[in-house]
OpenMM code with the backbone's topology and positions (N, CA, C; nanometers):
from openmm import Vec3, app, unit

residues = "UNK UNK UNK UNK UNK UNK UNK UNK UNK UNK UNK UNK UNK UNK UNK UNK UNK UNK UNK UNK UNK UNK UNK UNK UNK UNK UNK UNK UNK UNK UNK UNK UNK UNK UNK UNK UNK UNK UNK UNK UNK UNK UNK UNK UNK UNK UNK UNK UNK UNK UNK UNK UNK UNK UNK UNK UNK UNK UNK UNK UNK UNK UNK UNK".split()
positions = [
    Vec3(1.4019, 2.3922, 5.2625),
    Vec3(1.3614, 2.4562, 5.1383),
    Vec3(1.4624, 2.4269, 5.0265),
    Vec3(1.5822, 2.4393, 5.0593),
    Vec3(1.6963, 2.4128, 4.9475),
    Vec3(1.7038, 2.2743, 4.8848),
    Vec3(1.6683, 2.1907, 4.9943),
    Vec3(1.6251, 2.0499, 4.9428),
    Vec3(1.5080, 2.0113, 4.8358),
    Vec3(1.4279, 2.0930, 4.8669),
    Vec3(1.3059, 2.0566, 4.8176),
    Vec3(1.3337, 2.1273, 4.6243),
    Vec3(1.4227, 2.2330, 4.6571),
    Vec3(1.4865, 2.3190, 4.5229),
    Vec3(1.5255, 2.2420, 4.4231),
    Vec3(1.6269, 2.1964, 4.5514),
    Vec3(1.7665, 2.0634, 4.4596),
    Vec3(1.6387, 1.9848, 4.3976),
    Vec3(1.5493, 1.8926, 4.4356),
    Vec3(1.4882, 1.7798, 4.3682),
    Vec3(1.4396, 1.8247, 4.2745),
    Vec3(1.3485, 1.9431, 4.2731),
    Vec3(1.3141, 2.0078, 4.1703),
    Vec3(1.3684, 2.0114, 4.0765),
    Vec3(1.4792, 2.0557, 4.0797),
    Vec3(1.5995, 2.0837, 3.9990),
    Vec3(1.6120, 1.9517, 3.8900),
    Vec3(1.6439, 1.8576, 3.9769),
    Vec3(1.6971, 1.7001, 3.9235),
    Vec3(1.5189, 1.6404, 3.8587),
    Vec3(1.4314, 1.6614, 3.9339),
    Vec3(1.3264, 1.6437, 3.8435),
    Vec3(1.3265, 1.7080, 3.6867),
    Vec3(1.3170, 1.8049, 3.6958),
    Vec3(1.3286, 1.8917, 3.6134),
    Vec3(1.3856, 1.8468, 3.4397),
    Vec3(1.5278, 1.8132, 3.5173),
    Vec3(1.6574, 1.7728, 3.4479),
    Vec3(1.6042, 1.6156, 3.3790),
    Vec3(1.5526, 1.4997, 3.4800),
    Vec3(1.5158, 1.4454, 3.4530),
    Vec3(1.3900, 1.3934, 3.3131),
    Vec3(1.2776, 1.5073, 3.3645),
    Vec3(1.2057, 1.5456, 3.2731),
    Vec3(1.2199, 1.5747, 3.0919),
    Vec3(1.3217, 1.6974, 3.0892),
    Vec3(1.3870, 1.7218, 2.9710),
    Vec3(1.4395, 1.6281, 2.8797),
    Vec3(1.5426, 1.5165, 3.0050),
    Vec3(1.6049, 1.4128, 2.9425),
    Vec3(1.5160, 1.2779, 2.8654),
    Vec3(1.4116, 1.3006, 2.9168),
    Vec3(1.3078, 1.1976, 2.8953),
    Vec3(1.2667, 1.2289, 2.7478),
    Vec3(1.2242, 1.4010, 2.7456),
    Vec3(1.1452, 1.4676, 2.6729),
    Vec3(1.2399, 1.4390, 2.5351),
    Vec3(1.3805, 1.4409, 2.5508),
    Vec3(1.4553, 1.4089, 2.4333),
    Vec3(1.4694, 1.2861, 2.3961),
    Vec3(1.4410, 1.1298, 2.4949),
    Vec3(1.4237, 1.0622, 2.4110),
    Vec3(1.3161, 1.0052, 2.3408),
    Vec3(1.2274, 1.0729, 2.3955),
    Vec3(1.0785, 1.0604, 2.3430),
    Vec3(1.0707, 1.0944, 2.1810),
    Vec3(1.1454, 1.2369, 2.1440),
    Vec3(1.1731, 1.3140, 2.0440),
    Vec3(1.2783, 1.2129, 1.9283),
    Vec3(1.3442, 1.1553, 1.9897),
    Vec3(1.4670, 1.0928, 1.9103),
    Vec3(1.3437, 0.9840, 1.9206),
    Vec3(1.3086, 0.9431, 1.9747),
    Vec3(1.2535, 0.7465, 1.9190),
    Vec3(1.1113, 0.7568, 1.8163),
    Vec3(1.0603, 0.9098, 1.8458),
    Vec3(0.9524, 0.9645, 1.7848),
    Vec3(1.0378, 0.9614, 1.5937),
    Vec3(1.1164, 1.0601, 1.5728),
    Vec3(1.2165, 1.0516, 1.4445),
    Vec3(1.2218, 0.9195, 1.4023),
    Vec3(1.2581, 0.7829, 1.4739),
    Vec3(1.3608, 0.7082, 1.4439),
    Vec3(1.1581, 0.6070, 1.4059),
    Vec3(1.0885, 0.5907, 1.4610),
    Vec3(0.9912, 0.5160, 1.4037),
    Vec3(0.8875, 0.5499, 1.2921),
    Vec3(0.9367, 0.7042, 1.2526),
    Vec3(0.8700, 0.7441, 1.1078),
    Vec3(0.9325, 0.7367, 1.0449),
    Vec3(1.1027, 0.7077, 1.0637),
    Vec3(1.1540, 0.6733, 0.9619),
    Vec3(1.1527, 0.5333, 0.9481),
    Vec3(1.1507, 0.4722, 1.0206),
    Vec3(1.1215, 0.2896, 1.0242),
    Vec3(1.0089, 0.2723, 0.9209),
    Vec3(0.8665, 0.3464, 0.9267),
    Vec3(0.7700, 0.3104, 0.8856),
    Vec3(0.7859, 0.3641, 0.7472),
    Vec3(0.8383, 0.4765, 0.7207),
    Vec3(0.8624, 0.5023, 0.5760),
    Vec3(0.9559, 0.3781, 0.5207),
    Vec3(0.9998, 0.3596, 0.5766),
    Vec3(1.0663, 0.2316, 0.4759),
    Vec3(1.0193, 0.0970, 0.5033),
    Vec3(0.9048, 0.0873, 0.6022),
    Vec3(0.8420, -0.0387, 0.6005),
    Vec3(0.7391, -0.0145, 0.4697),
    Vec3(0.6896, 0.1038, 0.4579),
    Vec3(0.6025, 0.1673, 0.3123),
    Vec3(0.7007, 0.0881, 0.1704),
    Vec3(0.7986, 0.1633, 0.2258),
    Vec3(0.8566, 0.1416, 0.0542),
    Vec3(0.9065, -0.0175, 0.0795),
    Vec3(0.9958, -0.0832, 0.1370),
    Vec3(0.9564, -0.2218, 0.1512),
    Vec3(0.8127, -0.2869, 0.0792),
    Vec3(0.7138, -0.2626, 0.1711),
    Vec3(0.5446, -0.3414, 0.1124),
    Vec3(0.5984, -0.2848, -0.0295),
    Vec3(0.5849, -0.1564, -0.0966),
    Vec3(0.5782, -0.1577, -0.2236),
    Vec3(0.6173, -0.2483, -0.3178),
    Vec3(0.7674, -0.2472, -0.2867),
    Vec3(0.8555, -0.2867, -0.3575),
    Vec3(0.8279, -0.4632, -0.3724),
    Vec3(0.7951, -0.5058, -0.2206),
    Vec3(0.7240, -0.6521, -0.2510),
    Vec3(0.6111, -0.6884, -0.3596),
    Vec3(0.5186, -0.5717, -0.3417),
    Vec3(0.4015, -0.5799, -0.3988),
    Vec3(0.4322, -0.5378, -0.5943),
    Vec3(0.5356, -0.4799, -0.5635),
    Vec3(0.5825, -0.4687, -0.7260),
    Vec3(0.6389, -0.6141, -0.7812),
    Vec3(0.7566, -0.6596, -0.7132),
    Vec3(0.7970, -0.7819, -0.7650),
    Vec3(0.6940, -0.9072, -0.7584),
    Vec3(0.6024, -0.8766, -0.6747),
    Vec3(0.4847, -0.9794, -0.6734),
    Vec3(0.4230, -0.9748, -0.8468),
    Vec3(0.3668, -0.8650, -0.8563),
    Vec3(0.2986, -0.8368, -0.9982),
    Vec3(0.3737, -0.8585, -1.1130),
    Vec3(0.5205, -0.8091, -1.1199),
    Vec3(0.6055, -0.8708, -1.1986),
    Vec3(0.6237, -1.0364, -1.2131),
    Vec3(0.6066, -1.0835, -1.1293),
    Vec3(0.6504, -1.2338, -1.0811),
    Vec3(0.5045, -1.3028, -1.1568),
    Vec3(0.4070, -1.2421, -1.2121),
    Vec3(0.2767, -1.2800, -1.2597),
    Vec3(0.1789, -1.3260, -1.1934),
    Vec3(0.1411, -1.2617, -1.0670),
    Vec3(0.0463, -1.2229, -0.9796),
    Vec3(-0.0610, -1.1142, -0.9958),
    Vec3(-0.1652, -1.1484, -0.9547),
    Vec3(-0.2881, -1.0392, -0.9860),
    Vec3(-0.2345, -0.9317, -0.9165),
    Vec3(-0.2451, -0.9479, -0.7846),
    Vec3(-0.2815, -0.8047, -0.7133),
    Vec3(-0.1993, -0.8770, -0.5837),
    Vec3(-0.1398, -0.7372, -0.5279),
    Vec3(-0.0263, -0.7958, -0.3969),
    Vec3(-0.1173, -0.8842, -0.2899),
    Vec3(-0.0832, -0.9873, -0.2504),
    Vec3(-0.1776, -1.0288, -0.1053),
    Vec3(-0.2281, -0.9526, -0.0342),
    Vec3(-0.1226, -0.8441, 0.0256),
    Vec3(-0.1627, -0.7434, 0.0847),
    Vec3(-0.3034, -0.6649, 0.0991),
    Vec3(-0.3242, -0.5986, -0.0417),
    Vec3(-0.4050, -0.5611, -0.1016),
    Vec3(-0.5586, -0.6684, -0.1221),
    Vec3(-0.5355, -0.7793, -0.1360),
    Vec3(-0.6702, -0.8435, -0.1110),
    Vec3(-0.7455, -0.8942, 0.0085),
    Vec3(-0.8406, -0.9173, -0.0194),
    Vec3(-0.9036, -0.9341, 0.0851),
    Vec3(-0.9485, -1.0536, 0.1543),
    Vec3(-0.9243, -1.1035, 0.2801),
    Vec3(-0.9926, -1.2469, 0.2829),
    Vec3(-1.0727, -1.3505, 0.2374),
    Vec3(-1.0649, -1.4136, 0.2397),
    Vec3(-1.2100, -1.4620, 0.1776),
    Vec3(-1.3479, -1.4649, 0.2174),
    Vec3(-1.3116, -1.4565, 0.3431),
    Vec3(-1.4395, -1.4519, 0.5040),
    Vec3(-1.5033, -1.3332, 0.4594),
    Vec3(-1.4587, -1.2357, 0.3837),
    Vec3(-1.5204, -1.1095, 0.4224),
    Vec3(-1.6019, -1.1153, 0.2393),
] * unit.nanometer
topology = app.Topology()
chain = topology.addChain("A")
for resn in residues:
    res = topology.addResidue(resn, chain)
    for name in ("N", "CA", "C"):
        topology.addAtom(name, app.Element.getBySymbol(name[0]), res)
């Protein structure tokens, strides 16, 4: 029975530890993507400055 406690235990422990880096990599890729946002912008600004219609981004294939 005490065995079966202990694993529990270390599962457990295990679990939590997981649960925190799930939490930390969760933080760390909304902040990635907020600045992949402001990045595109900032391209798509110097694009239009640079005397471009409309960012590439923003248009659409031609296929479609």
């Amino acid at each position: 029975m005490q065995q079966l406690e202990e694993r529990i235990a270390h599962l457990t422990r295990a679990v939590e530890d997981l649960s925190d880096v799930v939490a930390r990599q969760s933080d760390e890729i909304a902040l990635l993507e907020r600045r992949v946002r402001m990045l595109m912008e900032r391209a798509a600004e110097a694009e239009l400055d640079a005397g471009g219609t409309a960012a590439l981004a923003d248009q659409r294939p031609p296929h479609w």
